[in-house]
N, C-alpha and C positions, 0 to 999 in steps of 0.2 A: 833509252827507249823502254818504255812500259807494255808488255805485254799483257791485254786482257785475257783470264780466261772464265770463260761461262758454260756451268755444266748444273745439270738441272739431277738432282739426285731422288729417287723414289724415299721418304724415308721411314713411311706406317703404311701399313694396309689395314690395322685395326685401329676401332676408334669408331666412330660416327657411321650410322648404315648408308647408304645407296640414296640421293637429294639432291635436289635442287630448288632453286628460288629462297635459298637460306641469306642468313648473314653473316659477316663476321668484321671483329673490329680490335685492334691491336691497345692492352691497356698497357701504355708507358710504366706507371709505377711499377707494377707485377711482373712486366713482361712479358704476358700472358696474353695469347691469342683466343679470344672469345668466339664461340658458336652457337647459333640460334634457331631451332626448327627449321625452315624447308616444305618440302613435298617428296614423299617416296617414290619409289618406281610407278607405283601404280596410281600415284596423284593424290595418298592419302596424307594430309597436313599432319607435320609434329612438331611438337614442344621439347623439344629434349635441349640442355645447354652444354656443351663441354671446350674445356680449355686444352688449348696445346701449350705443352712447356717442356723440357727439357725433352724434344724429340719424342713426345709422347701423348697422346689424348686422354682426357680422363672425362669423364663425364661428373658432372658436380650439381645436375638439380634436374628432377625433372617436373616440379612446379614453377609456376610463374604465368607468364603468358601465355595464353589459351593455343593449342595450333594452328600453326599458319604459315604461308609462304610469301614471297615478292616485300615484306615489311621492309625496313631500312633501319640502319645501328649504326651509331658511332661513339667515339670513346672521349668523356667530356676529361680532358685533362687537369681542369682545377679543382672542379669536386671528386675527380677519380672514380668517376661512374662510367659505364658504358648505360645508353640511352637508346630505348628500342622505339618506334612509332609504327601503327597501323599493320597492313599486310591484308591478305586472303586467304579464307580456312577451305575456299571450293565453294561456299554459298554465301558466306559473311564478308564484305569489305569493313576492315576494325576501323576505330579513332582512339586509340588506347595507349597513353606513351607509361612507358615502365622503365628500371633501370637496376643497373646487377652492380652492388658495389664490391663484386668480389667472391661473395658467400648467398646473397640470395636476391631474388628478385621482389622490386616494391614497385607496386602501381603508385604512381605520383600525377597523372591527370586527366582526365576523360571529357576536359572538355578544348577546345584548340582547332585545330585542322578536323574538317568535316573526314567521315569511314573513307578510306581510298586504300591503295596498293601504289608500291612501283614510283613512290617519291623520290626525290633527289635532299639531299641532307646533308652539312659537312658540320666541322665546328668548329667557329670561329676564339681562338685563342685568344686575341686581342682584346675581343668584345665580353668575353667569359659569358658566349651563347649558342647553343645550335640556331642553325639557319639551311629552313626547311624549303623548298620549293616544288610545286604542283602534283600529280598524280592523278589515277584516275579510279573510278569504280565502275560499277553495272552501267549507269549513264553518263556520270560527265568524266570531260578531260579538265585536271584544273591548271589555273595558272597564275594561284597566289602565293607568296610568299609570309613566312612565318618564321619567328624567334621563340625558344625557347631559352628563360634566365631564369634562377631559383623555383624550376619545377612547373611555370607560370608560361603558358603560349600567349604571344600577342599577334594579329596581324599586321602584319609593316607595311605591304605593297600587295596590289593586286594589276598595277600595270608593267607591264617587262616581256619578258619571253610569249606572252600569251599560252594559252591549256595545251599541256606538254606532259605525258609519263616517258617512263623507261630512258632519261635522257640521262647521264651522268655529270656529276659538279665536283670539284677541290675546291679547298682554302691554299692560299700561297702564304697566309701570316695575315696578308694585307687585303687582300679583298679574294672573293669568290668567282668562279670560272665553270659555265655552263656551257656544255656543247649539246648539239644534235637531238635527239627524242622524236616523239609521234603525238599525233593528237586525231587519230583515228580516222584523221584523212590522206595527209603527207607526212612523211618523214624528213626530216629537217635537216640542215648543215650549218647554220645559225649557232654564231660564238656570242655569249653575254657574260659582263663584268659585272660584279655587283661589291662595289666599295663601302658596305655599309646602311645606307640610307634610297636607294635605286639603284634599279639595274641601265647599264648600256648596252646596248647592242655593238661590238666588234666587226672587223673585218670579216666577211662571211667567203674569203678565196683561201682554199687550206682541202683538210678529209672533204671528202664528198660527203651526202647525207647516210644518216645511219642512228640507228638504237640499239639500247640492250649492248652499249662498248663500253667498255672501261678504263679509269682516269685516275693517275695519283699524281702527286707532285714530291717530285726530284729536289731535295730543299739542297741539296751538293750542286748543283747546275743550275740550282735556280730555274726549272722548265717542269711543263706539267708533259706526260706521257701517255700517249691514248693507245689504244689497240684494240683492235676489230670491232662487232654488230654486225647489225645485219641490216642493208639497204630498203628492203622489204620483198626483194625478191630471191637476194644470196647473201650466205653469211660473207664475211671480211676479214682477211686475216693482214690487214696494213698496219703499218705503226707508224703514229707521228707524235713531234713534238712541239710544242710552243713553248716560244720564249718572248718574254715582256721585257721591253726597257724602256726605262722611265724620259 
């Protein structure tokens, strides 16, 4: 008999100030847990970058990407970059992707997905590309999708989920996995697949509706793991999981 035990240990209190609406994205090579601006207490946007490693934060640049908060990062595994897109400075919705190979950050393209906040993003291993879906700014909610490969955005798709922010997505290896979001009317409970070249829409009996939840995949059990958002009336503190079989 195997006993689990799960114990959640406090292990810094210094390091990074007081934020939210940051990022952060784990680079494999390094080992090293990357950090990306935010919004302070008082809603003032930062730029600051620092890594966790050895139970320890350090702060390692504070040029690069202009401030901001709600952007989205993730960690490209073949070039060994982490990859930042867009976000909110409080006035500015960006379109700005940049990318930290470690030691410092280089703007690599300004033009791709129109200014927005609060996209969904993962990176596809397979394909050696990110794969970006919707967000929104001051007016619209979007609901295209977009590839990033050698630094170069294309759009792939603009039919699937329809205008959706603050919705969360994984990669499983094989294909992508969107749940829930807003699109400034309803908040949604809508699962979609996306194998590469479109999206499908899934069984929609599972979480109730909800945004602003978060989503990784369990590559040991093969299941993706969600946990809480907010319905749009109360937060949600549920936890589910999905499992695909072929």
């Amino acid at each position: 008999m195997v006993i689990e035990l799960w114990r959640w240990v406090q292990k810094q209190d210094m390091g990074p100030s007081p934020r939210y609406a940051f990022s952060m994205a784990f680079d494999s090579a390094s080992r090293k847990t990357i950090l990306f601006g935010g919004a302070s207490i008082n809603g003032e946007p930062l730029n600051d970058t620092w890594e966790w490693i050895d139970q320890v934060w350090t702060q390692v640049a504070d040029t690069g990407p202009s401030p901001r908060g709600f952007h989205t990062m993730r960690y490209d595994s073949h070039r060994h970059k982490t990859i930042l897109f867009g976000g909110y400075d409080g006035s500015i919705y960006k379109a700005d992707t940049w990318e930290w190979d470690g030691t410092e950050w280089k703007q690599v393209a300004d033009t791709g997905p129109s200014n927005r906040a609060s996209p969904s993003m993962v990176y596809d291993s397979s394909k050696k590309e990110m794969l970006l879906f919707g967000g929104a700014n001051q007016t619209d909610y979007f609901g295209d999708t977009w590839t990033l490969k050698n630094n170069a955005w294309a759009k792939v798709q603009d039919m699937g989920p329809g205008p959706l922010a603050f919705a969360d997505m994984v990669h499983t290896g094989s294909r992508a996995v969107l749940f829930g979001g807003y699109n400034q009317i309803i908040v949604n409970h809508d699962t979609w697949d996306w194998k590469g070249s479109l999206w499908t829409q899934r069984q929609n009996m599972g979480p109730t509706i909800r945004a602003f939840h978060s989503m990784t995949y369990d590559s040991e059990r093969n299941c993706i793991v969600m946990f809480g958002g907010y319905d749009g009336n109360i937060p949600l503190n549920d936890t589910w999981e999905l499992t695909i079989t072929q």
